[in-house]
C-alpha positions in Angstrom: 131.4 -129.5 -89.1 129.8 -126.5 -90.2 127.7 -126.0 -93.4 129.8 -123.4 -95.9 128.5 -121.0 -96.7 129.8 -119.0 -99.8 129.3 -115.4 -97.8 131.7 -114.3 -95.2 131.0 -114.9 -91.8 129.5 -112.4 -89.8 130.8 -111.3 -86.1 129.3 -113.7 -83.7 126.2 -112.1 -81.9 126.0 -111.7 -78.4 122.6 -110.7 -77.6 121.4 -113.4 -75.0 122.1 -111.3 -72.2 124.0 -114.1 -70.6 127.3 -116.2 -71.2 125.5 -119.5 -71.1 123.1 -118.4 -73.5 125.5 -116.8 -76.1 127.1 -119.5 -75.9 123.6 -121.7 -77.3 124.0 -119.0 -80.0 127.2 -119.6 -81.3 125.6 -121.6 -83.7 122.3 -119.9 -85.1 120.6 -119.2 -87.9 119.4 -115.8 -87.9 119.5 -114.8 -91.7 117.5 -118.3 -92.5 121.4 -120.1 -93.2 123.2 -121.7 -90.2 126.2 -120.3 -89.2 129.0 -122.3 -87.1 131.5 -120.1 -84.5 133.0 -122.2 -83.2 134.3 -124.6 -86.1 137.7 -125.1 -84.8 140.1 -124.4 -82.4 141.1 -121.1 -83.9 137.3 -120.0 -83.6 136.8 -121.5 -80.4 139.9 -119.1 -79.0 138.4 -116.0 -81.3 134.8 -116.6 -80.0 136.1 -117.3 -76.5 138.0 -114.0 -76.0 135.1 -112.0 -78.1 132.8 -113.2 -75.3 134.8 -111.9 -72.5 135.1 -115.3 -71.6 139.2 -115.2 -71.5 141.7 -112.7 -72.1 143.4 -112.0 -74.9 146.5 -113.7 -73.0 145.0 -116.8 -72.5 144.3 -116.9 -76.1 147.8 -116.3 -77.1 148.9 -118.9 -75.0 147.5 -121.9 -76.5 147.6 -120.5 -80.1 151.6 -120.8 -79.6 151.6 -124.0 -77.8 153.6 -126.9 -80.1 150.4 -128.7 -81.6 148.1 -126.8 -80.1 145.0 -125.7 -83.0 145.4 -129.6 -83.5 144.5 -130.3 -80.1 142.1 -127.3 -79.6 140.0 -128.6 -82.5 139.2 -131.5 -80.4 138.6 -129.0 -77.8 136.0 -127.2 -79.7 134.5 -130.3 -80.9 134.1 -131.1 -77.2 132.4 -127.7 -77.1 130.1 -128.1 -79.7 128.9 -131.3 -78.0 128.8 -129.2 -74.9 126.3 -127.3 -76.5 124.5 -129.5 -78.2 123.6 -131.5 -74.2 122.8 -127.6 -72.9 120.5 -126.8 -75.8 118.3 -129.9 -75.4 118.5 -128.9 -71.3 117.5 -125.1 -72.6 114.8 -126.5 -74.4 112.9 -128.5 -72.1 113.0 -126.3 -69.2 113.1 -122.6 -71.1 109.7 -120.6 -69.6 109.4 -122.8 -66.4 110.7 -122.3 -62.6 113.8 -124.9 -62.4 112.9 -127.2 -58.9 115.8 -130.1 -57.7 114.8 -132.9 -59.8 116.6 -131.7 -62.6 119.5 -132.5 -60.7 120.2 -136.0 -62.4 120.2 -134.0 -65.8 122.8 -131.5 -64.5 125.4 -134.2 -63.5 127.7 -134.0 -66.8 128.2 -130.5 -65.7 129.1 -131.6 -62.3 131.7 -133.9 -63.4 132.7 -131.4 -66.2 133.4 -128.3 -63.4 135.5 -131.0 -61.1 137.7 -130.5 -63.6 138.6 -127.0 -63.2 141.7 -125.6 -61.4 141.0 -122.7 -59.7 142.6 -120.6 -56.8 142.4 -116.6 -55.5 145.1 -114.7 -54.9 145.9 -111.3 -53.5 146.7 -108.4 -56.3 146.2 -104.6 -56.8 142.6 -103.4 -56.6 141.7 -102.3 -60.0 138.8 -99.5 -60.5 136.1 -102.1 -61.3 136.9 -104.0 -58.1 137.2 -100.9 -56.2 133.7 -100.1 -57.4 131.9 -103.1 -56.9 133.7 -102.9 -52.6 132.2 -99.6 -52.7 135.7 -98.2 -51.2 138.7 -97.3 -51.5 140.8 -100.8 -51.2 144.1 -100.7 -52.7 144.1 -105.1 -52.6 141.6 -107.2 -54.4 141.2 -111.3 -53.4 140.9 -112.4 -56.7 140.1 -115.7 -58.5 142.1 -117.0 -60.9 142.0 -120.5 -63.0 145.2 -122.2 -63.8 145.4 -123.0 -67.7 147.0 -126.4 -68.0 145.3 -127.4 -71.2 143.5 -126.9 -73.5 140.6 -128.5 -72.1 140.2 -125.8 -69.6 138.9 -123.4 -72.1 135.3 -125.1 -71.5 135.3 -124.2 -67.9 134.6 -120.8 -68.4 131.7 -122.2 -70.5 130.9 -124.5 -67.5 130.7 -121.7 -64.8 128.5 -120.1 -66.8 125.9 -122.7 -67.8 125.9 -123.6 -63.9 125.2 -119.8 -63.2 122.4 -120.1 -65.4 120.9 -122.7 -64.1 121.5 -121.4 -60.2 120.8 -117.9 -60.2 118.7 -116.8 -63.5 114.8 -117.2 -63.2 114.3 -120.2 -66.5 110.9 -118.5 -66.9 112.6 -115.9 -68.6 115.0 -117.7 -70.7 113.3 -117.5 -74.0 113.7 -118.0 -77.9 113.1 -115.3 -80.6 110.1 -115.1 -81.9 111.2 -114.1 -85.9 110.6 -116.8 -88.4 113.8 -119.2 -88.6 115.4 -117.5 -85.8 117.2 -119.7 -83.4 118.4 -117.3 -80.9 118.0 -117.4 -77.5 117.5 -114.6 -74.7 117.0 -113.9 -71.2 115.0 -111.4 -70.6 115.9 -109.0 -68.7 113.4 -105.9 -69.6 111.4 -104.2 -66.7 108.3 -105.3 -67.9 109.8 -109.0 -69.0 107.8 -108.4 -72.9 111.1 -108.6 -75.2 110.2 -110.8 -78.2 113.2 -110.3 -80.4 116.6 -111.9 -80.2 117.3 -107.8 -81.2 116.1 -105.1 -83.5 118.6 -104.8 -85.9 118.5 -108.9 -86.4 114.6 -110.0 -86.0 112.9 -106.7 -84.9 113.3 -104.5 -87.5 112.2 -107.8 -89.9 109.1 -107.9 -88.0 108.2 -104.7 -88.0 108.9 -104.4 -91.8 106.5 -107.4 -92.7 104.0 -105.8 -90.2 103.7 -102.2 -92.7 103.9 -104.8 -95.9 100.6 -106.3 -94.4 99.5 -103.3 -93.3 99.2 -101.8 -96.7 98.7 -104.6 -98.3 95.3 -104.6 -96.6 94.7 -100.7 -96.8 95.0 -101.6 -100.7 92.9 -104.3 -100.7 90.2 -101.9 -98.4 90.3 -98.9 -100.6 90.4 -100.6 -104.2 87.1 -100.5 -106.0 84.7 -103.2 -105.6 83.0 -105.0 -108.3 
């Protein structure tokens, strides 16, 4: 369980530029204090729908199911452990070029994403489909997942992790680099330099104890020697 904290809990932060890797930072510690997001089933569903990870109808749905925060806090226990497997994956390989034999690491996720129900069917084109065709398509073959249980709400997690590892160059999968800081990142800047899980959490600290060294020296350099 998480470690309380007497404060209120701030909104999670989604600064890893990826699914998968805001889902690492669900759990952080970037004011020095860990913070948990997904404590229970309640904040599994909150966090889950924050991300963009379900809708908000999908939410609803097992939030009025008979029994259902009981069950979804074995769900988000299930997630945290989830998480825990992915971080120790993230951590190995973050900053180097993934090659097959990590395969054999990757098979939990395999037999986690057999799991999944999911099907396409036709609908009305919305504008963000319609954008993405680069037409003028009044029908969109979309995919849908079938939400049978509660269990389900990791494959959304799943597809994303799996995406990570498929399609995202690892080199640029990176941590912060502010003291305490456990974010994570991928980079995705033109020139690949960004140090900071973001400005206003690490940056801003950085460059704040940069001026206080700064000065600190310019007063050493310009008081009177004895």
């Amino acid at each position: 369980m998480a470690t309380a904290s007497h404060n209120p809990r701030p909104a999670p932060l989604f600064v890893g530029d990826h699914l998968a890797l805001d889902f690492l930072n669900s759990t952080a510690s970037p004011w020095g204090e860990r913070i948990e997001w997904l404590d229970s089933g309640a904040d599994l569903l909150d966090w889950l729908t924050a991300a963009g990870a379900i809708a908000t109808r999908v939410a609803k749905l097992f939030r009025t199911q008979d029994n259902g925060l009981r069950t979804l806090d074995t769900v988000a226990e299930q997630a945290r452990g989830l998480r825990e497997w992915f971080r120790g994956f993230v951590q190995r390989y973050a900053g180097k070029p993934l090659t097959a034999a990590v395969l054999p690491e990757l098979k939990p996720l395999n037999r986690l994403v057999a799991q999944d129900a999911i099907y396409r069917r036709i609908d009305a084109a919305d504008a963000a489909s319609r954008e993405k065709d680069g037409g003028d398509q009044a029908l969109d073959w979309r995919e849908e997942r079938l939400w049978r249980t509660p269990e389900q709400l990791l494959m959304p997690i799943a597809q994303a992790i799996g995406d990570l590892v498929c399609h995202v160059d690892f080199r640029l999968v990176r941590s912060c680099e502010g003291e305490s800081c456990t974010l994570v990142f991928y980079d995705r800047t033109k020139s690949h330099a960004r140090r900071w899980c973001s400005m206003a959490v690490c940056g801003n600290r950085a460059k704040a104890a940069a001026h206080r060294a700064r000065s600190r020296a310019k007063s050493y350099h310009s008081s009177p020697k004895k």
